[in-house]
C-alpha positions as CSV (number, residue, x, y, z in Angstrom):
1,X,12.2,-7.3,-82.1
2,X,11.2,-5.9,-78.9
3,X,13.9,-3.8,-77.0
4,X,14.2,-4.5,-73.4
5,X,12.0,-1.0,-71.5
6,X,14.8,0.9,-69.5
7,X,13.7,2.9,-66.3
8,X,14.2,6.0,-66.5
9,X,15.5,8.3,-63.2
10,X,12.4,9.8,-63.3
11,X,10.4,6.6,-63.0
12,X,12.8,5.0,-60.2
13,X,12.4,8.2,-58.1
14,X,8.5,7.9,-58.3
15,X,9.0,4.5,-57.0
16,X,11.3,4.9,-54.1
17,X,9.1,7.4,-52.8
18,X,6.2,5.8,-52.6
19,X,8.1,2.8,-51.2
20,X,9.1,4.8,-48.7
21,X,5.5,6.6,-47.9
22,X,4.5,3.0,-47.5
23,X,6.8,2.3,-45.1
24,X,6.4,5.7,-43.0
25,X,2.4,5.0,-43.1
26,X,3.0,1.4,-41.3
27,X,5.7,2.8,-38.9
28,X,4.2,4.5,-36.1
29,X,4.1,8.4,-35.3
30,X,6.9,10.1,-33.7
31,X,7.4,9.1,-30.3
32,X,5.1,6.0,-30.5
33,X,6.7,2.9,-29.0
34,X,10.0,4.6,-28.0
35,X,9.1,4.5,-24.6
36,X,9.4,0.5,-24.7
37,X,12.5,0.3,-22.7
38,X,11.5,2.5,-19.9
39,X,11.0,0.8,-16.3
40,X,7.4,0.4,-15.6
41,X,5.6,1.2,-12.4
42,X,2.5,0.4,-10.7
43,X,0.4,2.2,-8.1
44,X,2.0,0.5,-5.2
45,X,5.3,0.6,-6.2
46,X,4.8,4.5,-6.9
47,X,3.2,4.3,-3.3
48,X,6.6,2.7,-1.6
49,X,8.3,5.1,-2.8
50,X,6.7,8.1,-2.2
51,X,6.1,7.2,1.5
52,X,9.9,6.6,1.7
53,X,11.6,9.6,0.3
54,X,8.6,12.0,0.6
55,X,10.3,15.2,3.0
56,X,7.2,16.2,3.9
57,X,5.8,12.5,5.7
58,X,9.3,13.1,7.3
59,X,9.3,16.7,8.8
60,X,5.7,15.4,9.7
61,X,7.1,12.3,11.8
62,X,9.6,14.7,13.3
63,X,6.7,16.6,14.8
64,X,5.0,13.7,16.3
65,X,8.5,13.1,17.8
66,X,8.6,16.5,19.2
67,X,4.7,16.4,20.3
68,X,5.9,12.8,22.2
69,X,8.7,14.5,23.7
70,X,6.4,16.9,24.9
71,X,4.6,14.7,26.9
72,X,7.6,13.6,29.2
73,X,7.8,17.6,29.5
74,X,4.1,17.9,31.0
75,X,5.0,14.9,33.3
76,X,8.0,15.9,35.0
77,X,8.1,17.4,38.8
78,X,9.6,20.6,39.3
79,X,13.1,20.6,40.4
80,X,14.0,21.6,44.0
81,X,15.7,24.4,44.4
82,X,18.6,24.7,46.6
83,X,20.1,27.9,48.3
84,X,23.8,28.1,50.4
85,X,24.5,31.1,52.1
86,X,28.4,31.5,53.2
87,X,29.6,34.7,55.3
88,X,31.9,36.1,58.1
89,X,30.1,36.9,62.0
90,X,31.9,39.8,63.4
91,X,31.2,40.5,67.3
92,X,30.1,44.1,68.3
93,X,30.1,43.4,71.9
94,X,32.8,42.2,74.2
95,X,32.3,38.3,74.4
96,X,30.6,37.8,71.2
97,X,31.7,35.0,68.8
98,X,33.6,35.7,66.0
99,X,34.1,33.2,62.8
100,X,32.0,31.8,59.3
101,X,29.2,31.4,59.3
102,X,27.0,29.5,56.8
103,X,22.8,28.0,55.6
104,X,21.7,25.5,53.7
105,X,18.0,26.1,52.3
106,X,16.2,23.4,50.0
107,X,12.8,24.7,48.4
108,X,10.6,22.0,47.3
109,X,7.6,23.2,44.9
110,X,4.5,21.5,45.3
111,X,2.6,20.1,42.1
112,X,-0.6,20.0,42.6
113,X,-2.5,16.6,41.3
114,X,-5.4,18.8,39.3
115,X,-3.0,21.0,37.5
116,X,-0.7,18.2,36.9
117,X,-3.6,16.1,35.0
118,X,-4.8,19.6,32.8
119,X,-0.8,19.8,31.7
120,X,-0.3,16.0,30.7
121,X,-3.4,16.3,29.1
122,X,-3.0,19.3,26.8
123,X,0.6,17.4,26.1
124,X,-1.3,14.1,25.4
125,X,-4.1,16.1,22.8
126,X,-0.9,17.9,21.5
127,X,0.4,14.7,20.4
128,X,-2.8,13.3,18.6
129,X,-3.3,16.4,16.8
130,X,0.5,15.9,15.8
131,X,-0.1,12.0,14.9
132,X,-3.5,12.8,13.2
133,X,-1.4,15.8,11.2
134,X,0.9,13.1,10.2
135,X,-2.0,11.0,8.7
136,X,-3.7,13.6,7.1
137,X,-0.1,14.6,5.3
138,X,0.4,10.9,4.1
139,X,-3.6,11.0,3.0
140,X,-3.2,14.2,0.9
141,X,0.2,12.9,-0.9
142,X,-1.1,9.3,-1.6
143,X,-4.5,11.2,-2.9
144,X,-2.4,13.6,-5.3
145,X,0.2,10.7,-6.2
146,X,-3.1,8.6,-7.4
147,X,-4.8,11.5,-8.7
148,X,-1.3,11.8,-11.1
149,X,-1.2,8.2,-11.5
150,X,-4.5,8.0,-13.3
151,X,-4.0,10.8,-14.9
152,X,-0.8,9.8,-16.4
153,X,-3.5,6.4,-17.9
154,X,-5.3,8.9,-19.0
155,X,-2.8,10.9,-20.9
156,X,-1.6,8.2,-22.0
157,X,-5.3,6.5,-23.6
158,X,-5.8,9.9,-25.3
159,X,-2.2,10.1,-26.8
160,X,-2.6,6.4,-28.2
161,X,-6.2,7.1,-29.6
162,X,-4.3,10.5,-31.0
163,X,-1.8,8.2,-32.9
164,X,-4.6,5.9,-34.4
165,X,-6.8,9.2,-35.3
166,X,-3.0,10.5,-37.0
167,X,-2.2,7.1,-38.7
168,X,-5.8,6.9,-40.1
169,X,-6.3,10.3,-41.6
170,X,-3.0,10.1,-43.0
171,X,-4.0,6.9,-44.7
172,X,-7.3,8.6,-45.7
173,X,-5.4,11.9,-46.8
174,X,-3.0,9.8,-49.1
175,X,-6.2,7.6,-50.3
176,X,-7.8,11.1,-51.7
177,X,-4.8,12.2,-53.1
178,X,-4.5,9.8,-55.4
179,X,-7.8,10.0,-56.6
180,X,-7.6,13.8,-57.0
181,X,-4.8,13.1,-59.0
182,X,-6.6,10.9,-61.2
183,X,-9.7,12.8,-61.3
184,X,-12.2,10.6,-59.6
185,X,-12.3,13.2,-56.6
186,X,-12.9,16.9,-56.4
187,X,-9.8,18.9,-55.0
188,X,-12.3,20.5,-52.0
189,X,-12.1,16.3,-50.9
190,X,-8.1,16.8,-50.6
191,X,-8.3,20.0,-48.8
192,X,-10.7,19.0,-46.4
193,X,-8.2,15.8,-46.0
194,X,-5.2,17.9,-45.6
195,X,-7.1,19.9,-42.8
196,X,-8.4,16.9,-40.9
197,X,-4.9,15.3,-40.9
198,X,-3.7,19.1,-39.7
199,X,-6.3,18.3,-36.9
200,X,-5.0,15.4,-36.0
201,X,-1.0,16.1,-35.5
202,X,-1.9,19.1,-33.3
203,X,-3.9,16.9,-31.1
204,X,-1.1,14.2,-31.1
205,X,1.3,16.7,-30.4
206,X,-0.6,18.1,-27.7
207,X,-1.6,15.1,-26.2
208,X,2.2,13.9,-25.8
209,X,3.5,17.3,-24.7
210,X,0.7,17.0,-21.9
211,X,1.7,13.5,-20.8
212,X,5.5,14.8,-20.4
213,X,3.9,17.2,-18.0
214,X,2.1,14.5,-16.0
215,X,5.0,12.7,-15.9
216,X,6.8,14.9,-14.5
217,X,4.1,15.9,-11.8
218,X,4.4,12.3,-11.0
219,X,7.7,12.6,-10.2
220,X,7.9,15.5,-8.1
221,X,5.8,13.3,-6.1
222,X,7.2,10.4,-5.6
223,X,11.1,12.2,-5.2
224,X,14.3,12.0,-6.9
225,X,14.4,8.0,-6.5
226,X,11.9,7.5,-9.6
227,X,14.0,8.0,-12.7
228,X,13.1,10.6,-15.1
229,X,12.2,8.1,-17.8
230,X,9.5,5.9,-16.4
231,X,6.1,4.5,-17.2
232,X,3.6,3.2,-15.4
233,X,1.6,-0.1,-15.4
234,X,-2.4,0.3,-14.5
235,X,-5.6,0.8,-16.7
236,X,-8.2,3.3,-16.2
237,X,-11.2,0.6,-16.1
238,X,-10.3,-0.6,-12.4
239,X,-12.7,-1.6,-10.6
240,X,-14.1,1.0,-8.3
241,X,-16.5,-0.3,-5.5
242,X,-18.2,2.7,-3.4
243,X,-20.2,2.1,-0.4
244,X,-23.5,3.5,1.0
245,X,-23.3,7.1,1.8
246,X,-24.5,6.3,5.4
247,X,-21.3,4.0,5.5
248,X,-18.9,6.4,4.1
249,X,-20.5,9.1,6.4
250,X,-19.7,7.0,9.4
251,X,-16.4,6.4,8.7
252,X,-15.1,10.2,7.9
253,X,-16.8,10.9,11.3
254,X,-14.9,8.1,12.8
255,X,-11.6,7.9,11.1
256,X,-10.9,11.0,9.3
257,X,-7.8,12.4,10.0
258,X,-8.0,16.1,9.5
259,X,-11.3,16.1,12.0
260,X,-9.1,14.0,14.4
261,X,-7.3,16.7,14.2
262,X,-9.6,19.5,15.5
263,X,-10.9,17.3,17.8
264,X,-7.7,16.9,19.3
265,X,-7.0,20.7,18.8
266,X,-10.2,21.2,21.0
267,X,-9.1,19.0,23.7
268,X,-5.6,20.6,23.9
269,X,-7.7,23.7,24.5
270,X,-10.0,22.4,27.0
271,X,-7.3,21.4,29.2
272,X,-5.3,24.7,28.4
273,X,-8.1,26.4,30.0
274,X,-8.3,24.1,32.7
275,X,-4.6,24.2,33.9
276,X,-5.0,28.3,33.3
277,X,-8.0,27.7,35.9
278,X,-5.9,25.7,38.1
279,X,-3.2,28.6,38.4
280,X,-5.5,30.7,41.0
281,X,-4.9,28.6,43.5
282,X,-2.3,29.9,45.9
283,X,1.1,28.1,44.9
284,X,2.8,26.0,47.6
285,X,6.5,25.0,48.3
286,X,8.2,23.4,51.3
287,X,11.1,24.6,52.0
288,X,13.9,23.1,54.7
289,X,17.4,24.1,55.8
290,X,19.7,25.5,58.6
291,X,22.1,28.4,59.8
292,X,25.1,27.6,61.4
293,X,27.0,30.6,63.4
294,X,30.0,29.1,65.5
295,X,28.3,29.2,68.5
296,X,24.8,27.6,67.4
297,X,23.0,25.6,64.7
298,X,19.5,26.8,63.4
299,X,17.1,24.6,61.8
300,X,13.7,25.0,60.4
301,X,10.6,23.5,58.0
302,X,8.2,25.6,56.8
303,X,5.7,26.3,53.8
304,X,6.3,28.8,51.4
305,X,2.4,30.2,50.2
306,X,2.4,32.5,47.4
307,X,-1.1,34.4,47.6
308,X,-3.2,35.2,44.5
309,X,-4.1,38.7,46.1
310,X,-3.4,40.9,42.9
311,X,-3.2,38.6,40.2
312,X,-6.4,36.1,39.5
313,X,-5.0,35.5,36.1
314,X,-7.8,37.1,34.2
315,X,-6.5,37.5,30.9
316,X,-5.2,34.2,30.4
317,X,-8.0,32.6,31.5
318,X,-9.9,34.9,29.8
319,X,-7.6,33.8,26.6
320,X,-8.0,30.6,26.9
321,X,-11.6,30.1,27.0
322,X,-11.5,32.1,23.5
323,X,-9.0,29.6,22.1
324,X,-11.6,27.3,23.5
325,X,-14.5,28.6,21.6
326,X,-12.3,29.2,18.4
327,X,-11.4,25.4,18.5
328,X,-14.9,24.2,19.4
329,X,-16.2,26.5,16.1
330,X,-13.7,25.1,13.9
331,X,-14.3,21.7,14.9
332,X,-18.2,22.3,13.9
333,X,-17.3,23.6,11.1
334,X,-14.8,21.4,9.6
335,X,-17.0,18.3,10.3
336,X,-19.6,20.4,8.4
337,X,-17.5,21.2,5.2
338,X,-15.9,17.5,6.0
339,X,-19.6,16.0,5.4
340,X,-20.3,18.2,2.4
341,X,-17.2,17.2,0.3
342,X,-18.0,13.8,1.3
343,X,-21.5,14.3,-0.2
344,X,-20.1,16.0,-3.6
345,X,-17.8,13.0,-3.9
346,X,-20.0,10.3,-3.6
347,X,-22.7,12.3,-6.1
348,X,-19.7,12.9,-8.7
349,X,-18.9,9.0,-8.2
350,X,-22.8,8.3,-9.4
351,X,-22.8,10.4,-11.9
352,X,-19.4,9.3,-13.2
353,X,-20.7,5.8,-13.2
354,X,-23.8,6.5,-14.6
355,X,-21.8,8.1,-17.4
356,X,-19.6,4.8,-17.9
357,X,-22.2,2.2,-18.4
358,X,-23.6,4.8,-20.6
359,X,-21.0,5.1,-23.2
360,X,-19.6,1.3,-22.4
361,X,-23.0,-0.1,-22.9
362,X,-24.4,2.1,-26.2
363,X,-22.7,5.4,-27.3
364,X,-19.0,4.5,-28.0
365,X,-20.9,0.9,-29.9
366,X,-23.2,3.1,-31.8
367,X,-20.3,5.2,-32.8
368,X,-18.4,2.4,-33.7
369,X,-20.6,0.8,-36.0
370,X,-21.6,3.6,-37.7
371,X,-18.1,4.7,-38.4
372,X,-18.0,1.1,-39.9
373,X,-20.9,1.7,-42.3
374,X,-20.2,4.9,-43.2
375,X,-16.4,3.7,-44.0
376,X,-17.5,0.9,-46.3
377,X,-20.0,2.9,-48.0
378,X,-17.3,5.6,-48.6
379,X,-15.3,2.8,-49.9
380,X,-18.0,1.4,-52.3
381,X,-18.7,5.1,-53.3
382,X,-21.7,5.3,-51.6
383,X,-21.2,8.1,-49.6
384,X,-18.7,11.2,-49.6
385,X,-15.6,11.7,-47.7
386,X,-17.5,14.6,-46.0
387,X,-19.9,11.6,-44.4
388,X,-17.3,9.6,-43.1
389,X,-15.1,12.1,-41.3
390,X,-18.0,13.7,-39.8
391,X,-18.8,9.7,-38.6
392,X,-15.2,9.3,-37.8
393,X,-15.7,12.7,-35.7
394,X,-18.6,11.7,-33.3
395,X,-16.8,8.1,-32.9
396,X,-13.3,10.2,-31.4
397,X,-15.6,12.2,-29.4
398,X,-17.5,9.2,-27.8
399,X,-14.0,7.7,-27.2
400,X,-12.8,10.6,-25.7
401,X,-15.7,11.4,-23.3
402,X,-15.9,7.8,-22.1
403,X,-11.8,8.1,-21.1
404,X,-12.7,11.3,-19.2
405,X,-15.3,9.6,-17.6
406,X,-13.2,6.6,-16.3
407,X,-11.0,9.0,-15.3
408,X,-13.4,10.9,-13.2
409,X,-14.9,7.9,-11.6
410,X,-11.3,7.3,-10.6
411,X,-10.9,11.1,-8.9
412,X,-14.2,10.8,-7.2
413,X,-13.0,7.4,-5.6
414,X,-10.0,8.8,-4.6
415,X,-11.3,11.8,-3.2
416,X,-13.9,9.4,-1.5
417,X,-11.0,7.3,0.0
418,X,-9.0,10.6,1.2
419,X,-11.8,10.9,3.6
420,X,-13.3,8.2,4.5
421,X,-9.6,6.8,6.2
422,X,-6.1,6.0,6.0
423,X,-6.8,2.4,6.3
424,X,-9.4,2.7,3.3
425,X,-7.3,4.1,0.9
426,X,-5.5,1.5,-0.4
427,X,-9.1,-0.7,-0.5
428,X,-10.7,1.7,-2.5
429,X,-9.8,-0.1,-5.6
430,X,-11.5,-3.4,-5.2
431,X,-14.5,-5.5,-6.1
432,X,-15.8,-4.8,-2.4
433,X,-15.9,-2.0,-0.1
C-alpha cells in the first residue's frame, strides 16, 4: 500500500517562490502604470494656462500699457504758465500815489506742428516696439512650453520602450537560468543575461528619473496652477506640415515679432533725431498780462523768442543720429541672423523627415523582423543567446533613433513656427500649412 507523498517545507518554499517570480514577471516595473490617476493635459490646455498665469506675458502687457500711456504724454500741449506779482508803491515825491500794487502775467508756449509730429511719433514707434516685445515674449514661452511638451512624449516613449526592454530580459534572464541550472546552457549564457538585464534597469531608471525632470520643466512653465502630478495627452507622430522656404521667408520678414521690433526701434530713433533737429529752432511763447499801480492800469501782448545763439544742440543731435545708425545696423543684422535661423530650421525639418520615413518605412521593420527570427531560432536551438541579444540590440537602437527623430522633426517645426508668426504657431501642427 502506497502512503499518501507529504510536502516537505522545503518543497513548498520552492513553490511559493516561483509563484511569486511569476507574478512579479507579469506585473509591470516600478513605477509603471502608477501614474493612471493623474489629470491629463493636452497642448492647448498647457497653452491656456500658461498664457494666463505666465508673470512674464504680464509684466510684458504692463509695458505696452506704459508705452500707450506714453503716447497721451507726446500729445499733450504744454501748460501755460501763469505769474502774479503783489507789492506796496511808496511815493518819493510830494504828490506821488501811495498804495498796492499788483500784475498778472500768462506765458503761453508755443508747440510747434513739426516738433510735435517727431514727439508723437517716437511715442507711437515706442509703443509697437513695446506690443511687438509683448509678442515675441508670448512666442518664446509657447516655443519652450511645446519644446517641453514633446519632450515630456518623448521621455515618456523611451521610458515605456525601457519597461518592455526590462520585462523582456528579465524573462530571458530567468529562461537561462533555468537551463544553467539544468545543464543545457553554459554559465557564460547566464552571466551575459545577468548583465544585459543590469543594462536594462539602469536605462529604465534613467529614463524615468529624466521624465520627472521634464515634468517639472513643464511646470515651471505653465505656473503654480498645473499640479505637481500631471500627465499629458499627445503623440510624437503629429502631423507636421512645413511650407516652401520662399513662403516661410516671407512671413518672418512680414510677421516676425522680434524684427518688428527693431523696426520699430529704428523708427523711434528716426524721429528722436528728428525732434532733436527740430529743437534749433528759436523757441516761441506768447505771453499777456497787466500792472496795476493805484493810479493806472498797464497792459501788454508780446512774444517771448528764446535765441539758439550759443547752443545749436550739437551733441544731442550728434547722439541721436548714432542711436540712429546703431538701430539701423541692428535692424540689418537681426533680419540677417533672423533669415539664417530660419534656413537651419527648415534644413533640420528635411533632414528630420527624411530620417522618419527612413526608419518608419525600412529600418525599425528590418529590425523587427529579424529580432523575430533570430528569437525563434534561439528558441528552437538554432542560434545562441549571444545572436539574439545582439538582434534584440540593433532593434532598441532603431526604436530609439526613430523616437529621437520624431522628436526632432517636432523641434524644427516649432522653432519654424516661433518665426514665421504669432498667428502660425498654433497652425503649425496640421495636415496644411
Amino acid at each position: 500500500m502506497k502512503h499518501p507523498s507529504r510536502t516537505t517545507p522545503c518543497t513548498l518554499v520552492r513553490a511559493l517562490y516561483r509563484v511569486a517570480t511569476c507574478c512579479l514577471l507579469l506585473l509591470p516595473p516600478l513605477g509603471h502604470g502608477q501614474e493612471s490617476s493623474f489629470i491629463r493635459y493636452t497642448l492647448p490646455q498647457l497653452t491656456a494656462l500658461a498664457l494666463e498665469n505666465n508673470r512674464g506675458l504680464q509684466a510684458a502687457a504692463d509695458q505696452v500699457d506704459a508705452a500707450r500711456a506714453g503716447i497721451s504724454t507726446a500729445r499733450a500741449f504744454p501748460n501755460p504758465e501763469l505769474e502774479t506779482v503783489r507789492g506796496t508803491l511808496l511815493a518819493r515825491v510830494p504828490g506821488a500815489s501811495e498804495g498796492d500794487s499788483k500784475g498778472v502775467w500768462i506765458t503761453q508756449r508755443i508747440d510747434y506742428p513739426w516738433v510735435r509730429s517727431a514727439r508723437i511719433g517716437a511715442a507711437d514707434a515706442a509703443f509697437d516696439a513695446a506690443r511687438s516685445e509683448q509678442q515675441l515674449s508670448r512666442s518664446e514661452l509657447l516655443a519652450r512650453l511645446r519644446y517641453r511638451f514633446y519632450e515630456l512624449l518623448r521621455q515618456e516613449a523611451e521610458l515605456r520602450a525601457a519597461w518592455e526592454d526590462q520585462v523582456t530580459m528579465e524573462q530571458i534572464a530567468n529562461r537561462i537560468k533555468i537551463k544553467v541550472d539544468s545543464g543545457e546552457s553554459p554559465r557564460f549564457e547566464a552571466i551575459k543575461a545577468d548583465t544585459e538585464l543590469l543594462n536594462a534597469r539602469k536605462t529604465a531608471k534613467s529614463a524615468e528619473l529624466r521624465l520627472h525632470q521634464t515634468r517639472a520643466s513643464l511646470r515651471q512653465l505653465v505656473g503654480a496652477a498645473l499640479p505637481a502630478t500631471f500627465e499629458v495627452e499627445g503623440s510624437l507622430e503629429d502631423g507636421v506640415a512645413v511650407p516652401a522656404m520662399e513662403t516661410l521667408r516671407g512671413e518672418l520678414l512680414a510677421r516676425n515679432p522680434e524684427l518688428a521690433r527693431s523696426r520699430a526701434l529704428t523708427r523711434q530713433a528716426e524721429n528722436l533725431r528728428d525732434h532733436e533737429r527740430s529743437q534749433r529752432w528759436p523757441a516761441l511763447a506768447i505771453k499777456g498780462g497787466y500792472d496795476q499801480t493805484p493810479d493806472s492800469r498797464d497792459s501788454r501782448v508780446g512774444l517771448v523768442l528764446t535765441l539758439p545763439l550759443w547752443d545749436w544742440r550739437g551733441g544731442p543731435v550728434a547722439e541721436a543720429e548714432a542711436r540712429l545708425s546703431k538701430a539701423r545696423n541692428e535692424e540689418a543684422q537681426q533680419e540677417f541672423a533672423l533669415l539664417q535661423t530660419l534656413e537651419a530650421a527648415w534644413q533640420q525639418w528635411q533632414i528630420a523627415n527624411a530620417q522618419v520615413t527612413a526608419l518608419e518605412s525600412g529600418i525599425v521593420k528590418q529590425a523587427e523582423a529579424a529580432l523575430k527570427v533570430a528569437e525563434a531560432a534561439y528558441r528552437y536551438g538554432e542560434r545562441g543567446i549571444l545572436d539574439y541579444l545582439d538582434a534584440q540590440r540593433v532593434y532598441r537602437a532603431a526604436r530609439n533613433e526613430l523616437i529621437a527623430a520624431r522628436f526632432d522633426q517636432q523641434v524644427a517645426a516649432i522653432e519654424i513656427g516661433r518665426l514665421r508668426a504669432p498667428e502660425a504657431e498654433m497652425n503649425i501642427k496640421g495636415n496644411t500649412p
